[in-house]
C-alpha positions in Angstrom: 0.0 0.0 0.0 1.3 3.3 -0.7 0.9 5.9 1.6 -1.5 8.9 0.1 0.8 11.9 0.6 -0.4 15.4 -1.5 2.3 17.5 -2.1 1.5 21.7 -1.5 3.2 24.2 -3.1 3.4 27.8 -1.4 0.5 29.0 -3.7 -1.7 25.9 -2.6 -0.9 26.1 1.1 -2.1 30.4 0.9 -5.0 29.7 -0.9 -6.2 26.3 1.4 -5.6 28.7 4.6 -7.6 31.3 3.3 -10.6 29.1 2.4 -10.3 27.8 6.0 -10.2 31.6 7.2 -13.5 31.9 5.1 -15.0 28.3 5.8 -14.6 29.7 9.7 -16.3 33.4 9.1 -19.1 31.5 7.4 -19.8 29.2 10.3 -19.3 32.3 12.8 -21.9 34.0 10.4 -24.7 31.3 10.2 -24.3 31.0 14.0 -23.5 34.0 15.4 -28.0 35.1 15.4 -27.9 32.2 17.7 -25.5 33.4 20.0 -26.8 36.8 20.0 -30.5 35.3 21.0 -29.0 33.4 23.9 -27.4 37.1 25.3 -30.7 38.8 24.9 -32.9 35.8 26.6 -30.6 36.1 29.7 -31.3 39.7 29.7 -34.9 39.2 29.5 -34.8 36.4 32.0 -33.0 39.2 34.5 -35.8 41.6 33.5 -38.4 39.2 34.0 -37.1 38.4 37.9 -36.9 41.9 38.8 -40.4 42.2 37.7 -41.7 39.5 39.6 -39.2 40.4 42.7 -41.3 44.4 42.3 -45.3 42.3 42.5 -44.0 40.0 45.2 -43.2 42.6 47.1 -46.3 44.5 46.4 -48.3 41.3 47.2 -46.8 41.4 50.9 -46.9 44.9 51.4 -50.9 44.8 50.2 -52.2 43.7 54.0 -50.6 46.8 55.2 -52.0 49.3 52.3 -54.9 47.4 53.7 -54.7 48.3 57.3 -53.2 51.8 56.6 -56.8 52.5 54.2 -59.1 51.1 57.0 -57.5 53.5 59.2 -57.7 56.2 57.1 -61.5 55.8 56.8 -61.8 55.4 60.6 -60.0 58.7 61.0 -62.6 60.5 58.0 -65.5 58.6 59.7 -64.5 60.0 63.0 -64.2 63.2 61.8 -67.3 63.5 59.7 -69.3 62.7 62.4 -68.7 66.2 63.8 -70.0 67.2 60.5 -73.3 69.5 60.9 -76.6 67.8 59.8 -79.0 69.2 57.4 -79.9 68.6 53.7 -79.3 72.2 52.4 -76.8 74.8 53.7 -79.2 76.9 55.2 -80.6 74.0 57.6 -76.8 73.4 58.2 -76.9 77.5 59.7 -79.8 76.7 62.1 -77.7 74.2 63.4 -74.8 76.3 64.1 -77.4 78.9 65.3 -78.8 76.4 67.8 -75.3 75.2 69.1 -74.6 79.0 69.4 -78.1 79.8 71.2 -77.3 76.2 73.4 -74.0 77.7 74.4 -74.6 81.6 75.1 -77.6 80.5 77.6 -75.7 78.6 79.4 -73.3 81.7 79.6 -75.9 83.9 80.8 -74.8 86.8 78.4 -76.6 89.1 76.1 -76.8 88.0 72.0 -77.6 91.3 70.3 -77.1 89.5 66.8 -76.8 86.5 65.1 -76.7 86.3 61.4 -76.0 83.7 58.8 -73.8 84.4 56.4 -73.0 83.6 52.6 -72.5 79.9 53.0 -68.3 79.3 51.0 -68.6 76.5 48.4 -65.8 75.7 46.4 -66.1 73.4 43.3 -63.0 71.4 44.3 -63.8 70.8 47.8 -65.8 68.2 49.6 -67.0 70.4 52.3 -69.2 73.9 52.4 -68.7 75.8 54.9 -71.2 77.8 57.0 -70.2 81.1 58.3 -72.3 82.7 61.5 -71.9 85.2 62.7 -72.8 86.3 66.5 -72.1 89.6 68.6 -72.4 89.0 72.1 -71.7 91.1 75.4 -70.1 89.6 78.1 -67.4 89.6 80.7 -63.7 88.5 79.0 -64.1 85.5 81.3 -67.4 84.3 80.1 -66.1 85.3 76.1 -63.1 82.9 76.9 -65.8 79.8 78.0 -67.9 80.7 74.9 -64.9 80.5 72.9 -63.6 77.5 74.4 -67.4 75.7 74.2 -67.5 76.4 70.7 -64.2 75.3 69.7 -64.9 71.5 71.9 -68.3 71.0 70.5 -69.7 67.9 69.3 -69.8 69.3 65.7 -67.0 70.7 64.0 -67.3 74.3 64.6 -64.3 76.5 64.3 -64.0 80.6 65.1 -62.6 81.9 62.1 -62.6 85.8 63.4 -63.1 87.6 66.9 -63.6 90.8 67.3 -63.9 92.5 70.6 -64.6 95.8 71.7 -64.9 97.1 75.3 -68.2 99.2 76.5 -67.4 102.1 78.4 -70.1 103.4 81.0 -71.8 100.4 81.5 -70.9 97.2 84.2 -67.2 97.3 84.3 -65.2 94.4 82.5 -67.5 94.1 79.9 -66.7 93.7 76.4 -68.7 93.2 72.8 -67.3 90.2 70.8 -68.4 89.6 67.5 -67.3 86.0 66.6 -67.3 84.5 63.4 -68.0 80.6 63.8 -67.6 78.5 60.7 -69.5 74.9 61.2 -68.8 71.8 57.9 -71.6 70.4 55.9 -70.8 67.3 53.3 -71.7 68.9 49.6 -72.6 65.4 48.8 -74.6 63.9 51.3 
């Protein structure tokens, strides 16, 4: 048997290495796409985890959104109970009236007025609020327990403006206060 032995020039040897240089860019070529798909799944696969890391944690922080809401509408619950009753704004002012009557007879003190005012309504708010206004004579003792009363009420009553005056020639220590009491109404109730 004779041994199979090909004999390569210089030419031959340069022209077999560069069909191997291009036999290898060709099989790079048809398999690089794959490659590049295998980079861009792991990168989606991270994406993916983070994602699901960000609901699982949402999942477990949902009881405590929970709890914090149901507090929340404790607390407005609470607070709109204080809320003056009445369909229409100007039932909401004979409320305030009658807290303010409720509170000045137990004060034994003079009302020379008490007048409703323009109720305030904004579009973007919940609440209207119901101005009343009251001038009163009194001792500066018996203004500071009015004051006081009307600010601890049962209802949500606040004194938005006080103006006081003192009477000359009359019983010493007395003074006229004209309060400005704002009480809440819901606009949609």
């Amino acid at each position: 048997m004779v041994p199979f032995s090909i004999r390569l020039n210089r030419q031959k040897k340069i022209l077999l290495v560069i069909g191997a240089v291009i036999l290898f860019i060709g099989v790079i070529y048809r398999f690089f796409p794959f490659l590049e798909n295998i980079e861009s799944l792991e990168n989606e696969i991270l994406l993916k985890e983070k994602n699901l890391t960000k609901y699982h944690q949402m999942v477990r922080e949902r009881n405590n959104l929970e709890a914090k809401l149901e507090s929340l509408n404790q607390i407005i619950e609470n607070a709109e109970s204080g809320l003056l009753e009445g369909k229409t704004p100007a039932l909401a002012a004979v409320d305030v009236q009658n807290i303010l009557k409720e509170i000045t007879d137990k004060s034994d003190m003079e009302v020379l007025t008490m007048r409703v005012m323009k109720p305030e309504d904004k579009e973007e708010d919940v609440y209207i609020i119901i101005p009343v206004q009251i001038t009163i004579r009194c001792s500066v003792r018996q203004l500071k327990e009015v004051i006081y009363q009307i600010e601890s009420s049962s209802r949500l009553l606040k004194v938005s403006d006080c103006r006081v005056r003192v009477i000359r020639g009359r019983v010493e220590g007395q003074v006229q206060a004209t309060l400005t009491v704002q009480g809440f109404m819901n606009k949609y109730d």
